[in-house]
Residue, then its C-alpha position, 0 to 999 in steps of 0.5 A: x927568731x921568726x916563726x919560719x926559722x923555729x918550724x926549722x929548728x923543730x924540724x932539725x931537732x926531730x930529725x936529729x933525735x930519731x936519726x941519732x945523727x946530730x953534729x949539724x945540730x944547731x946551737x940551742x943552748x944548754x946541752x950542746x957542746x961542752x955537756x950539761x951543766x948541773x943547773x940544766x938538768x936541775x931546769x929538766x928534772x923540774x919540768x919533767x917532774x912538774x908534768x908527771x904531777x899533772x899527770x899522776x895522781x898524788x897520794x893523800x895518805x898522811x901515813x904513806x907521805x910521812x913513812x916515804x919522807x921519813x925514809x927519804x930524808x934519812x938518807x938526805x941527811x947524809x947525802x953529799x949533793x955535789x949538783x948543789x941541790x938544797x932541797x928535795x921535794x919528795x911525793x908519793x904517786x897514788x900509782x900501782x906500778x913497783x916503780x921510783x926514781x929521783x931526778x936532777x933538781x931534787x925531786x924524788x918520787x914513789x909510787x905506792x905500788x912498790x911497797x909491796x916489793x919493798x916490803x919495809x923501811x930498809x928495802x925502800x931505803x935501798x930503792x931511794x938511795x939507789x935512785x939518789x945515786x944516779x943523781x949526785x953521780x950525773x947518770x942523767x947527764x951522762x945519758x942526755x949528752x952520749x945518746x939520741x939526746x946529744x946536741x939538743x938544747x934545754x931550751x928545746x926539751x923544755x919546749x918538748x915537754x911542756x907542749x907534749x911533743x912525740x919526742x917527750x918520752x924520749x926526753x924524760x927516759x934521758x933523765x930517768x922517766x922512761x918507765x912512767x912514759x913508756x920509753x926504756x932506756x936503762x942506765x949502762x951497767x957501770x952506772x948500775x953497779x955505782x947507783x947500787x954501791x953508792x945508795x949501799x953506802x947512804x943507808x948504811x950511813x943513814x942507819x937502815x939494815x945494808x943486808x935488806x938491799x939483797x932481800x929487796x933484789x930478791x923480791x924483785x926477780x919474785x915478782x916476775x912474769x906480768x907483775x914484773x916491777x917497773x924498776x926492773x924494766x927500767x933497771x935491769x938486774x943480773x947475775x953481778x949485781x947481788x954478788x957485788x953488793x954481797x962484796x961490799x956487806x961488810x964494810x956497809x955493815x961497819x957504816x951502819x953499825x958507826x951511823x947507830x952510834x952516832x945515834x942513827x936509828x931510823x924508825x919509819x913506819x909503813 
């Protein structure tokens, strides 16, 4: 491909993306046509989170590590990935934003300012679960293949991000970096309310207090006004979302008290 041809396709590809009109588009590969494959998004996520890196300074507090591993990896260990993820890279971002998500590929990550709000090892627990969700569900996917993103191949986004384009934020809002690149796209409601559902199953499972995800909601709204937590722009809540949780209590509770038996007993220390 010459070098005329690629300043076109670049061209296109802008044009698609901010006009939201894309069936000209065309194909790069990927994403196009029949949808993203779970080996695609796991190529983003892994960009994405490769760039965050060189962006965000990472903790090197062994206590904050081990305590968000700890609670990370409970919850792994009961996770069933159906995108095929072996291993999940977890780090802990030395930022002061309430702020953390998982992406496609396996790559968790935590920012130090939502322990605060996440007051404990359940709350966090709900938080992590909650973001793990979004990924063995495909929300990302889901979000790349029906919005601005539609059309535009893996190839190109890969391009886009490790070259700093304009278009970046929009690419690393689609899988769940809006927050950190000052785009807002939140996930659609249905999405929400399975991401809740699904991490107050994991903990349940994984032994955490089911009965903190409410607390932690709490928290969240308290926070409020200019501290208003991150997770919150990017996640937004209503009026549903701690009625539906408050529905579904007792049974996360019969999980968690089946996980204890089983010998399920996290202990992870802040």
């Amino acid at each position: 491909m010459n070098h005329i041809h690629k300043l076109g396709i670049a061209v296109l590809v802008a044009s698609c993306i901010l006009s939201f009109k894309c069936e000209s588009l065309p194909d790069l590969g990927g994403l196009t046509g029949g949808g993203a494959s779970d080996a695609d998004m796991a190529d983003l996520g892994t960009a994405a989170f490769e760039d965050l890196k060189k962006k965000t300074p990472i903790s090197s507090d062994p206590r904050a590590n081990a305590y968000v591993r700890c609670v990370a990896n409970s919850i792994l260990a009961v996770t069933q990935d159906p995108t095929g993820v072996k291993d999940w890279e977890i780090v802990v971002f030395q930022d002061p934003s309430a702020n953390a998500f998982a992406l496609p590929g396996g790559k968790i990550g935590v920012h130090v300012g939502l322990f605060p709000v996440a007051t404990n090892q359940d709350m966090l627990a709900a938080v992590i679960g909650h973001e793990i969700a979004h990924v063995t569900k495909r929300h990302g996917a889901s979000r790349m293949q029906s919005g601005s993103l539609a059309g535009v191949g893996v190839g190109m986004m890969d391009k886009m991000i490790s070259a700093d384009n304009p278009l970046k934020g929009t690419i690393m809002a689609g899988i769940g970096l809006g927050a950190q690149y000052g785009v807002v796209m939140p996930f659609g409601r249905g999405q929400e309310s399975e991401a809740d559902l699904v991490g107050l199953d994991l903990m349940s499972k994984a032994g955490f207090d089911p009965t903190q995800s409410i607390l932690l909601w709490k928290n969240m709204s308290a926070a409020g006004g200019s501290k208003t937590p991150q997770f919150m722009s990017t996640h937004p809540s209503n009026e549903n979302r701690i009625k539906d949780l408050q529905a579904n209590m007792n049974k996360a509770l019969s999980t968690r008290a089946q996980a204890q038996s089983l010998g399920k007993r996290p202990t992870c220390s802040p």
